[in-house]
TORDO-929337 format. One line per field, with one value per residue (C-alpha): residue number from 1; residue in one letter; x, y, z. Coordinates in Angstrom, 3 decimals. Example, Ala and Ser with C-alpha at 12.3 -4.5 7.8 and 13.67 -1.06 7.14 Angstrom:
! residues 2
nr = 1 / 2
rest = a / s
u = 12.300 / 13.670
v = -4.500 / -1.060
w = 7.800 / 7.140
! end
This chain:
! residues 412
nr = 1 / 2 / 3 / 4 / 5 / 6 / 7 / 8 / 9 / 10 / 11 / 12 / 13 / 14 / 15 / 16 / 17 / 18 / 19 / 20 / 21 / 22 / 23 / 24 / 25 / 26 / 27 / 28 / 29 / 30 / 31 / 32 / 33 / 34 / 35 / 36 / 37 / 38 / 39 / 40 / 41 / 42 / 43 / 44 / 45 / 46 / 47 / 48 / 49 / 50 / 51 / 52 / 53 / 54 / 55 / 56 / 57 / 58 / 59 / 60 / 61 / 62 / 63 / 64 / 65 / 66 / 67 / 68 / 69 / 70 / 71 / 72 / 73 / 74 / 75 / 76 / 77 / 78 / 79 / 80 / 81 / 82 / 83 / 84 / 85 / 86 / 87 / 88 / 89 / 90 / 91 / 92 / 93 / 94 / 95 / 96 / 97 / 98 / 99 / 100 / 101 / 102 / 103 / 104 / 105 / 106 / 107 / 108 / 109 / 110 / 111 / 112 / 113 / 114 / 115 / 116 / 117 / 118 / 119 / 120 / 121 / 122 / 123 / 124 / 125 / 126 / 127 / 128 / 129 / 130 / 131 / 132 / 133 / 134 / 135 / 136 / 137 / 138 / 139 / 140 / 141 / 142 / 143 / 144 / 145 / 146 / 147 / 148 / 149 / 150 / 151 / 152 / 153 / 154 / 155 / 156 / 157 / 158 / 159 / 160 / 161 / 162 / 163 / 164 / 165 / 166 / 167 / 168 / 169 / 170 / 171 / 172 / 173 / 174 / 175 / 176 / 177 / 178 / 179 / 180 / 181 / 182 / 183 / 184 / 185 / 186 / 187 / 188 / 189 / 190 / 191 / 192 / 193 / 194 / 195 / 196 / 197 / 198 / 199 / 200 / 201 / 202 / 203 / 204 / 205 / 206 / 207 / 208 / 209 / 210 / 211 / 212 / 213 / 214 / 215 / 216 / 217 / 218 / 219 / 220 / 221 / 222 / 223 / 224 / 225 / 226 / 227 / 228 / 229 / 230 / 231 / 232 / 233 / 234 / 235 / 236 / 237 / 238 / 239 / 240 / 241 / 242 / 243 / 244 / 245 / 246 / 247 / 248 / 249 / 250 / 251 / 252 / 253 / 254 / 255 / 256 / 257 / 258 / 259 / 260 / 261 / 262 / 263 / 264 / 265 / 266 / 267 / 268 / 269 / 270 / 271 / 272 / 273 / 274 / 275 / 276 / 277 / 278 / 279 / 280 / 281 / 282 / 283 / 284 / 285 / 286 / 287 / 288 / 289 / 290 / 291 / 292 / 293 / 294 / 295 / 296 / 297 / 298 / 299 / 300 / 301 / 302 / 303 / 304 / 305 / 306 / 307 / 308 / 309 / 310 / 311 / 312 / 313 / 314 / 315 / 316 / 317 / 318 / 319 / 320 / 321 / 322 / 323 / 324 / 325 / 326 / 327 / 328 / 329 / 330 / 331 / 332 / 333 / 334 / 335 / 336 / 337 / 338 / 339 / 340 / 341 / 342 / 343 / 344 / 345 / 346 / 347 / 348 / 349 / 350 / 351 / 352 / 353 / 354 / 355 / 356 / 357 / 358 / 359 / 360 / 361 / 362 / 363 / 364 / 365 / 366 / 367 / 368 / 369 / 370 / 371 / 372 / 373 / 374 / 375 / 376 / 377 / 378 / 379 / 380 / 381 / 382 / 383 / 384 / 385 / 386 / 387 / 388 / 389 / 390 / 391 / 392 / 393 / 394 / 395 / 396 / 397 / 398 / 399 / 400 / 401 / 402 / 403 / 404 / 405 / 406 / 407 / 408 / 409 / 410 / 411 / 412
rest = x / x / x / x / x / x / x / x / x / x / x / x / x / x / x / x / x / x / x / x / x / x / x / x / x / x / x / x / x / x / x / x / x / x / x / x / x / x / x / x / x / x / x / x / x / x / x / x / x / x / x / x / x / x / x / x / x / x / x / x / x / x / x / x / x / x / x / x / x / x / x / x / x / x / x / x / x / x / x / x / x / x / x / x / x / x / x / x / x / x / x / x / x / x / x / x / x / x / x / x / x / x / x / x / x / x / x / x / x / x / x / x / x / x / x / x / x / x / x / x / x / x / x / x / x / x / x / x / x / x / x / x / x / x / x / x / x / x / x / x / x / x / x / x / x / x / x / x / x / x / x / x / x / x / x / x / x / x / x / x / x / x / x / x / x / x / x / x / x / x / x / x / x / x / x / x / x / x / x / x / x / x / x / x / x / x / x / x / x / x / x / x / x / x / x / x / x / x / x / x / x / x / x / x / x / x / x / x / x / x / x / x / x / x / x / x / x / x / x / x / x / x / x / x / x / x / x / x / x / x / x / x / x / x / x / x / x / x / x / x / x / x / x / x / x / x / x / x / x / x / x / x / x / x / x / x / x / x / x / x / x / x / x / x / x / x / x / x / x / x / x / x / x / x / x / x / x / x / x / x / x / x / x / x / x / x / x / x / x / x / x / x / x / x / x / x / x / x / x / x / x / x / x / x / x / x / x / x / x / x / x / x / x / x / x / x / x / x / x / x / x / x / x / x / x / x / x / x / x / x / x / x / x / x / x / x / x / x / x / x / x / x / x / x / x / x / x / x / x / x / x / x / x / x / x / x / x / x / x / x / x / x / x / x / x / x / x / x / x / x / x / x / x / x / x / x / x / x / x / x / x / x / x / x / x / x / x / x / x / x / x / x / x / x / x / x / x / x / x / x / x / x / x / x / x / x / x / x / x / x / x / x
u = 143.778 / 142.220 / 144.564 / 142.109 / 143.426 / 139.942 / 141.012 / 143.593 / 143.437 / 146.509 / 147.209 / 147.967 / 144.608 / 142.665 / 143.550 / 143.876 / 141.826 / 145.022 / 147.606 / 148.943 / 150.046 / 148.428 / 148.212 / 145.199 / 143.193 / 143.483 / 140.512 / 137.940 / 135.172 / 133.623 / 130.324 / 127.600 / 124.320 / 126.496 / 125.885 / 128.634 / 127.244 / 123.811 / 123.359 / 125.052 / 128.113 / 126.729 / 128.265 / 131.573 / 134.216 / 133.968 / 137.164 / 136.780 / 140.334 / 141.412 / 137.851 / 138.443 / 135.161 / 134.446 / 133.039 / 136.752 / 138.178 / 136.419 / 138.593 / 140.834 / 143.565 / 144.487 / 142.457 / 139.138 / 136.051 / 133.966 / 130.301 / 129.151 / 128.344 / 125.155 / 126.690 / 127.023 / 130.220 / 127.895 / 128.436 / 125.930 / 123.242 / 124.766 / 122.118 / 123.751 / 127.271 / 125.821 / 124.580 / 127.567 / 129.646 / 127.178 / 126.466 / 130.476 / 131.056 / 129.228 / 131.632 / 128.942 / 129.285 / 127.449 / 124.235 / 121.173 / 117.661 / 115.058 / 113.856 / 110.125 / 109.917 / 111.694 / 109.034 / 106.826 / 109.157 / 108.920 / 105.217 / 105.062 / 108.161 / 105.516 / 102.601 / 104.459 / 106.451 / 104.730 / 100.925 / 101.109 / 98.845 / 102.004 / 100.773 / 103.745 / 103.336 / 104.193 / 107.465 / 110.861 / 114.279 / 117.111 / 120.734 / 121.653 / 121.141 / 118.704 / 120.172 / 120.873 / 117.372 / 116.039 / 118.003 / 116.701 / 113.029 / 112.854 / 114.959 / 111.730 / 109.686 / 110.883 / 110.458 / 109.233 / 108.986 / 111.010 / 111.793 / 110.497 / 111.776 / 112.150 / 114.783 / 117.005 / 116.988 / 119.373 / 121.961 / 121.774 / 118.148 / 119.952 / 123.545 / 121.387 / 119.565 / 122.531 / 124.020 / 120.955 / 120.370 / 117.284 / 115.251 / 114.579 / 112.978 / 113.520 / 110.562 / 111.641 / 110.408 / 109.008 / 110.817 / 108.224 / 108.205 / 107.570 / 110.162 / 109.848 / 106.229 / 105.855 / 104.879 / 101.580 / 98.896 / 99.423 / 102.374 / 104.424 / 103.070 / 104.289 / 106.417 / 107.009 / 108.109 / 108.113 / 111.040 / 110.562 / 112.995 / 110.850 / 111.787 / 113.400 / 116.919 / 118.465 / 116.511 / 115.183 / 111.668 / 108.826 / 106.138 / 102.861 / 100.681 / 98.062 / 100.357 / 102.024 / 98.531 / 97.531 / 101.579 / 99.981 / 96.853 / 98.422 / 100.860 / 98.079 / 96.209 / 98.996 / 99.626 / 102.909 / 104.711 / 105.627 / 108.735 / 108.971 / 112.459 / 112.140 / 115.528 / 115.482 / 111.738 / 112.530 / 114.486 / 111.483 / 112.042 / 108.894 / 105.697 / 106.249 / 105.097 / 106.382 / 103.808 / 104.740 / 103.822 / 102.542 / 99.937 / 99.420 / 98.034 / 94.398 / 93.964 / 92.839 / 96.101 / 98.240 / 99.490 / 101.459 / 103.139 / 106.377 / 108.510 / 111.998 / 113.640 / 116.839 / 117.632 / 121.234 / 120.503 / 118.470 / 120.744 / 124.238 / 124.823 / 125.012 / 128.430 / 126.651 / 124.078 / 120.366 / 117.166 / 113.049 / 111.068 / 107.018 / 105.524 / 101.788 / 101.303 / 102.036 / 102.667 / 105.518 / 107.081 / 107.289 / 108.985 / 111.213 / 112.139 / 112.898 / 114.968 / 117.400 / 117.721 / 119.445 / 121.836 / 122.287 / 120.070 / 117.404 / 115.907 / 118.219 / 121.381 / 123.509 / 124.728 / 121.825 / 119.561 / 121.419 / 122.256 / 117.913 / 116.410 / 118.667 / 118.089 / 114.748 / 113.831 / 115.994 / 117.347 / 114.171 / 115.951 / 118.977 / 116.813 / 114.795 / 118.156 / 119.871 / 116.481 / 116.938 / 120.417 / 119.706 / 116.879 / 119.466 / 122.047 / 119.799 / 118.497 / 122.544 / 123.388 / 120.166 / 120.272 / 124.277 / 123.232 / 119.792 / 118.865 / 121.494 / 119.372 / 117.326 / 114.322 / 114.080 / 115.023 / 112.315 / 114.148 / 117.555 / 120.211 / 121.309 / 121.324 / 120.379 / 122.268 / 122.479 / 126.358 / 125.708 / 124.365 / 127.013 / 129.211 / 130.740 / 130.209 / 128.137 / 129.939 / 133.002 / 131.265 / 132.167 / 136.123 / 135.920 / 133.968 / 136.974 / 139.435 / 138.155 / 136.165 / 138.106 / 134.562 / 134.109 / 129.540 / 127.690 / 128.226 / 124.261 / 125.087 / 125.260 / 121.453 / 120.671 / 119.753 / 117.837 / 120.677 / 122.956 / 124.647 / 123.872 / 125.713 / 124.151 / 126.025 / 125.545 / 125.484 / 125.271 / 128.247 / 128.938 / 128.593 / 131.991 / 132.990 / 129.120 / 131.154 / 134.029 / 132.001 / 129.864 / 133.426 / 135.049 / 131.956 / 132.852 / 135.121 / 132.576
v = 80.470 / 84.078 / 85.851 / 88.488 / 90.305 / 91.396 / 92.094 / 90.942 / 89.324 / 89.125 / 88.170 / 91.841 / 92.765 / 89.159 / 89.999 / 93.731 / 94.052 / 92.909 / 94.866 / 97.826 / 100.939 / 99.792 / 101.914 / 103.658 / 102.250 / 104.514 / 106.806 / 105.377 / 106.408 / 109.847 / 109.793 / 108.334 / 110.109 / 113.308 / 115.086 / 113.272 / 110.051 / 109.778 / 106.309 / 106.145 / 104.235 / 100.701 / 100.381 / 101.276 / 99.412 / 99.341 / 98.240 / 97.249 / 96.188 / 97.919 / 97.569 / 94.817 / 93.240 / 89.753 / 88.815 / 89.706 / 87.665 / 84.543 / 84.299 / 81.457 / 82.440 / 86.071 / 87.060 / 84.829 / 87.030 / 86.194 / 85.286 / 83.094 / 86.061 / 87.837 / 91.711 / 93.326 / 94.553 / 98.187 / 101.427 / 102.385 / 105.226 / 108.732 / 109.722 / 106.847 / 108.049 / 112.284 / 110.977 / 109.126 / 112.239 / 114.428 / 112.721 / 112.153 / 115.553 / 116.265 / 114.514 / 113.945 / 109.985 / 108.462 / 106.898 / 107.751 / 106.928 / 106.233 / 108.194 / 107.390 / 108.811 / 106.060 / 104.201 / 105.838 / 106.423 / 102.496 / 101.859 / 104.700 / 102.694 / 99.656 / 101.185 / 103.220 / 100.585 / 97.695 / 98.983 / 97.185 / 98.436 / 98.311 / 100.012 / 101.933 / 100.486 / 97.163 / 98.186 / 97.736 / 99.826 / 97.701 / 97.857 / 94.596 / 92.932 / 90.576 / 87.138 / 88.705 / 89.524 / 86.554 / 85.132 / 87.202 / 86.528 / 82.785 / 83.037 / 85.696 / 82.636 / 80.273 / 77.767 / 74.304 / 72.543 / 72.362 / 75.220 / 74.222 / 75.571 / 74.808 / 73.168 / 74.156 / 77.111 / 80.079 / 78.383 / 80.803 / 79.545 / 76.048 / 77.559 / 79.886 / 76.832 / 74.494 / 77.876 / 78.224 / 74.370 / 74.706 / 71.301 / 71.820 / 70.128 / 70.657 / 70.630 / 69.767 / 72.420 / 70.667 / 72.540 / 72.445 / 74.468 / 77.249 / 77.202 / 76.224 / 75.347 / 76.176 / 72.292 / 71.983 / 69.990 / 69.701 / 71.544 / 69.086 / 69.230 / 70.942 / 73.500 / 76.546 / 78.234 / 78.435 / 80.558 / 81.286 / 83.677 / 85.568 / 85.887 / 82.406 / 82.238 / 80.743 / 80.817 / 84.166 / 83.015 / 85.606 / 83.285 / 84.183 / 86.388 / 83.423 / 80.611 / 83.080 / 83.913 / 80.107 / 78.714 / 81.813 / 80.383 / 76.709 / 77.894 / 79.588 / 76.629 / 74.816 / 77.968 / 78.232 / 81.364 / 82.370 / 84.276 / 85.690 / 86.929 / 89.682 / 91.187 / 90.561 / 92.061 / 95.152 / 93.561 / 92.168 / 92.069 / 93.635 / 91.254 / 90.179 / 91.768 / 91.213 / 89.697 / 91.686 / 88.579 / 90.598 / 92.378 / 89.771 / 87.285 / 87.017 / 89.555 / 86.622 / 85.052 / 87.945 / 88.078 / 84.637 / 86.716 / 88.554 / 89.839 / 91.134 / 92.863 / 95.510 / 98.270 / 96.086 / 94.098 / 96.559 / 99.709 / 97.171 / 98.385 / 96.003 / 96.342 / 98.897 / 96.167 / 97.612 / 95.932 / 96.334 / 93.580 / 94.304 / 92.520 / 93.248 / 91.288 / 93.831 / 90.904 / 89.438 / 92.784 / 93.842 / 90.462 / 90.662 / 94.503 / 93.014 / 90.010 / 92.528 / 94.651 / 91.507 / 91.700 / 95.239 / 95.588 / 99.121 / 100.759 / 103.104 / 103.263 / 106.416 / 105.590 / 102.630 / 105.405 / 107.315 / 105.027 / 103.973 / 107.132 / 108.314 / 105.211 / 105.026 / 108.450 / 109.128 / 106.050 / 105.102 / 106.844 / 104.760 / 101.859 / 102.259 / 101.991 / 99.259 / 96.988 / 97.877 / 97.035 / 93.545 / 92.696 / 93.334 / 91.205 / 88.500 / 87.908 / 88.024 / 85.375 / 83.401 / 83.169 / 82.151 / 79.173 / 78.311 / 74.485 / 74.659 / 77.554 / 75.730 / 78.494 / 81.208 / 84.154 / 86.985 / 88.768 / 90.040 / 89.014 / 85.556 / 82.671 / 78.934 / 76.620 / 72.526 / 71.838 / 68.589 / 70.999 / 73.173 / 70.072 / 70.011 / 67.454 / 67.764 / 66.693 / 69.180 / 71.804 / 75.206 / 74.000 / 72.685 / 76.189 / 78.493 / 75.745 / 76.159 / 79.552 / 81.628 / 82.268 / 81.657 / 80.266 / 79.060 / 75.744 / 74.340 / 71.901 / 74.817 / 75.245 / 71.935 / 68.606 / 69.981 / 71.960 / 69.250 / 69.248 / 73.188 / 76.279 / 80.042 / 82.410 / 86.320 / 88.702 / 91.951 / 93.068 / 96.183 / 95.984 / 95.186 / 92.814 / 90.836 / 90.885 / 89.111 / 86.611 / 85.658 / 85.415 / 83.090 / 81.036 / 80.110 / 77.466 / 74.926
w = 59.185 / 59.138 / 56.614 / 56.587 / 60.259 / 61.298 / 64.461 / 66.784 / 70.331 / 72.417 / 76.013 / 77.154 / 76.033 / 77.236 / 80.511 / 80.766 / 83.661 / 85.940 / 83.757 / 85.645 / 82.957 / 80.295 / 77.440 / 76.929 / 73.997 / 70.926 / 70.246 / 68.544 / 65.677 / 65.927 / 68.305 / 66.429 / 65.944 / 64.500 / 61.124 / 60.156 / 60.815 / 60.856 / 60.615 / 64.275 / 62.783 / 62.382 / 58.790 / 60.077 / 61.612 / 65.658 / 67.288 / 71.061 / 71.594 / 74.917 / 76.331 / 78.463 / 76.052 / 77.871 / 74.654 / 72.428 / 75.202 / 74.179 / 70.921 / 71.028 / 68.835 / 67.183 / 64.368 / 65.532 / 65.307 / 68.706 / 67.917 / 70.828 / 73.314 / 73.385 / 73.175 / 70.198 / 68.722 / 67.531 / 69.015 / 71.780 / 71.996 / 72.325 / 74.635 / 76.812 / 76.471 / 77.125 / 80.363 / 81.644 / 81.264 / 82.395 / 85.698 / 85.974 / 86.033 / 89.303 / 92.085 / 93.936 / 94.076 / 97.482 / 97.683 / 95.918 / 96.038 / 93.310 / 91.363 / 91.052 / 87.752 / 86.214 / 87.018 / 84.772 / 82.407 / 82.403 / 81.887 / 79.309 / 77.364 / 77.539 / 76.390 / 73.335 / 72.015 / 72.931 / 73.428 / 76.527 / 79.855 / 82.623 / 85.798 / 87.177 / 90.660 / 89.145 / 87.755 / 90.659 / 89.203 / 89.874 / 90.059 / 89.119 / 85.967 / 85.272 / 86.068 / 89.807 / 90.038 / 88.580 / 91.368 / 94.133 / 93.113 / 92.911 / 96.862 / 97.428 / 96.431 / 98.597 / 96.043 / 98.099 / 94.164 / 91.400 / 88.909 / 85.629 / 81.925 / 77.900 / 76.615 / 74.334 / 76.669 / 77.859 / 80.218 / 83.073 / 84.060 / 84.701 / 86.189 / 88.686 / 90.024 / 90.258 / 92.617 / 94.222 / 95.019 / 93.622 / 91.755 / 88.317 / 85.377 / 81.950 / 79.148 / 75.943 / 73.241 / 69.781 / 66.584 / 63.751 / 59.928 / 61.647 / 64.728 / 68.091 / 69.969 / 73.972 / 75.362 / 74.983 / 78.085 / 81.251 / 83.042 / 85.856 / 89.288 / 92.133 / 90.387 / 91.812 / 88.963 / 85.287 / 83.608 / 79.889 / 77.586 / 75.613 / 72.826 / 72.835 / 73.317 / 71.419 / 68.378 / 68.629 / 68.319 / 69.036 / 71.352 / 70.114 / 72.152 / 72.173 / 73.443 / 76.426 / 77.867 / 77.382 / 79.201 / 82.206 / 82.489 / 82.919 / 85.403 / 87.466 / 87.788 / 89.153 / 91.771 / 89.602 / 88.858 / 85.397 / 85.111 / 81.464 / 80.858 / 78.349 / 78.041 / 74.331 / 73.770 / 72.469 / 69.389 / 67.748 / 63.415 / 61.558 / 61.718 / 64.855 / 67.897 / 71.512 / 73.761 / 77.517 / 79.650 / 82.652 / 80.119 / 77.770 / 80.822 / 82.026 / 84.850 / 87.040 / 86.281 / 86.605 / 89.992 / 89.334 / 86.438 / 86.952 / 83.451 / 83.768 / 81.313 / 81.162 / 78.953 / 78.846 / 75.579 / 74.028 / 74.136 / 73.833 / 77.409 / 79.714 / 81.332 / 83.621 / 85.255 / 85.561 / 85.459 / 85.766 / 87.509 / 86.342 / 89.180 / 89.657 / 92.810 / 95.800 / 98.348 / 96.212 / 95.161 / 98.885 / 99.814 / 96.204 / 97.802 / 101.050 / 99.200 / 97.719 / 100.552 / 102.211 / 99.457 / 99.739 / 96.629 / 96.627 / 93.967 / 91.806 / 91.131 / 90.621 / 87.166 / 86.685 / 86.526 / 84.250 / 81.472 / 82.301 / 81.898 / 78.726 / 76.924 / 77.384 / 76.933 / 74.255 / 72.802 / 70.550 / 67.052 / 67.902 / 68.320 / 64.648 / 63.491 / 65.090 / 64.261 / 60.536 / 60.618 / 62.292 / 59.921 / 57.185 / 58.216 / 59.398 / 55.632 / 54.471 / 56.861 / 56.687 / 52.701 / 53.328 / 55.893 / 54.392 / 55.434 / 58.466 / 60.103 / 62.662 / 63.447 / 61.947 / 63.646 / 64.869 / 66.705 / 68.525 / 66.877 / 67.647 / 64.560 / 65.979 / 63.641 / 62.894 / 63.265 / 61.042 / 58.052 / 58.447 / 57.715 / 61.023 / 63.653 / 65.954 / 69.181 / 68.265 / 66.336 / 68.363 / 67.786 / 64.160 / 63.253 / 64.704 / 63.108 / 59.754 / 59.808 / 62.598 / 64.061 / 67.547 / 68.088 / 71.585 / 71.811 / 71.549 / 74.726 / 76.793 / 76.293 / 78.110 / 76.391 / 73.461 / 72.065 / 71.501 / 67.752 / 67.521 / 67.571 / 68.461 / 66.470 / 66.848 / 64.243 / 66.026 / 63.939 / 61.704 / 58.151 / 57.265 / 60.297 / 58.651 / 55.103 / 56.703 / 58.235 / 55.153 / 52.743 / 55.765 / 55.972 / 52.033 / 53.368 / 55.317
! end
């Protein structure tokens, strides 16, 4: 089936985590961002066997490259790897406090990348990733209504519900020409709150600045909450600006406005778990602090910090890369898959895909795909009722893992 031996995936290394004496991995590539490889190794092969990847482990038979996962398979910012082993070296390992400079290390990211106004008393440094503090803030809510979001949607707004016993109501997103459309009129009444990914996830559709101010303004006037997950906001493609929800609103509507984004997807390093909440309402950040204290939740983080600050200070190089990489191997995989390429993508790196153009069926697509293609997709049912007959496939991959992919998607 995948004759080609990208990579192999055994038991021993699917559950390494519980394997005592395993051998240490063999050392990989050269650190990117040297003389020697200035394009910070994204066109070279970038094996994570031995890494305990959850993503590797998803691979349901040896030689299946893993595709469903939102991580990519691309080495991470040097900066990021400099400050782990600095801050290793010094054994000092107990508790730490926050640093408030990371908050304005935050609001400065905003305004230079973005040209977004964040005040840096909005912004709360986590040490959990976003999901956990998406949790925390709707239990800071004390939602009385349902929870309302899109559908076809990312799964975890639905699974963290379900955990939480929380109502919720999906709103079925219309897919025009030109992608997906945020549902227009009216929002449902009560509500407490209204969770958007932004950009969309799947599709990796960029909301336009107009239609996130107008979905704020609706939410307001039902006394609703808009929770923009933004975790993907960095990873915009050329053209197509990010609109930061908490900046983007009307001021009058801005205290019902809460984004939450992580430097996890940007900088490909979310196995350390580290967040920012921009909440501009001081009422609900004090009881959002007081929510994660009861979880043994503050501000900081010793290595949170670390992996913050360097990547935000220092990561923006690496980043200019990565995005040009992306872009490129978007337009290889989108002029492969043409028709069968439901939205197209602007930004991150995820592909949102009709099974029934592919030529697979839709009920069994994620299994037919690895049968015939060896690649492992998102099966589009885990994105509620509107992803049904889709797959999400990601192509964060280096350059010749992308070749592979393309020459084994020949034989749909």
């Amino acid at each position: 089936m995948t004759g080609d031996n990208f990579q192999r995936t055994d038991d021993r290394f699917r559950n390494l985590s519980s394997v005592r004496g395993a051998p240490r991995p063999a050392p990989g590539p050269a650190p990117a961002g040297t003389p020697d490889s200035p394009d910070f190794g994204f066109d070279a092969p970038f094996d994570r066997a031995g890494t305990g990847s959850s993503k590797w482990a998803r691979a349901d038979a040896p030689g299946v490259i893993p595709m469903g996962l939102a991580d990519m398979d691309l080495p991470g910012p040097p900066a990021v790897a400099e400050a782990l082993e600095h801050r290793a070296r010094h054994r000092a390992y107990g508790y730490t406090v926050c640093d408030p400079a990371g908050r304005t290390l935050v609001a400065d990211w905003y305004r230079t990348r973005h040209g977004a106004a964040v005040d840096p008393d909005w912004v709360l440094l986590l040490p959990c990733g976003p999901r956990t503090a998406l949790r925390v803030l709707l239990e800071a809510v004390r939602p009385q209504a349902p929870v309302l979001f899109p559908t076809p949607e990312w799964g975890g707004f639905a699974q963290l519900c379900r955990a939480a016993r929380l109502p919720y109501r999906e709103l079925p997103l219309h897919l025009g020409p030109g992608g997906y459309r945020l549902p227009p009129g009216p929002l449902p009444r009560p509500a407490t709150a209204l969770l958007l990914s932004s950009p969309h996830n799947p599709s990796g559709r960029v909301w336009p600045t107009g239609s996130v101010r107008d979905l704020a303004a609706r939410a307001a006037e039902n006394g609703t909450l808009l929770v923009s997950d933004e975790v993907h906001g960095d990873l915009t493609h050329p053209g197509h600006p990010h609109p930061v929800a908490v900046a983007t609103a009307d001021p009058a509507h801005r205290h019902l406005v809460v984004t939450l984004s992580s430097v996890g997807k940007t900088f490909n390093c979310s196995g350390i778990p580290s967040s920012f909440a921009l909440v501009p309402d001081p009422g609900l950040r004090a009881r959002f602090a007081e929510a994660l204290a009861g979880y043994g939740l503050w501000e900081g983080g010793l290595l949170e910090q670390a992996v913050q600050q360097a990547a935000l200070r220092e990561g923006g190089p690496w980043l200019d890369a990565l995005l040009t990489h992306l872009a490129a191997a978007r337009t290889r995989l989108t002029d492969r898959l043409g028709p069968a390429v439901r939205s197209a993508p602007q930004a991150s790196y995820l592909l949102w895909l009709d099974a029934a153009a592919l030529g697979l069926p839709p009920a069994d697509a994620r299994r037919a795909l690895v049968e015939r293609c060896g690649l492992e997709a998102s099966d589009g049912a885990e994105f509620g009722p509107g992803g049904q007959g889709s797959l999400r496939l990601n192509y964060a991959l280096p350059g010749p893992a992308l070749t592979t992919v393309l020459a084994r998607l020949e034989r749909l």
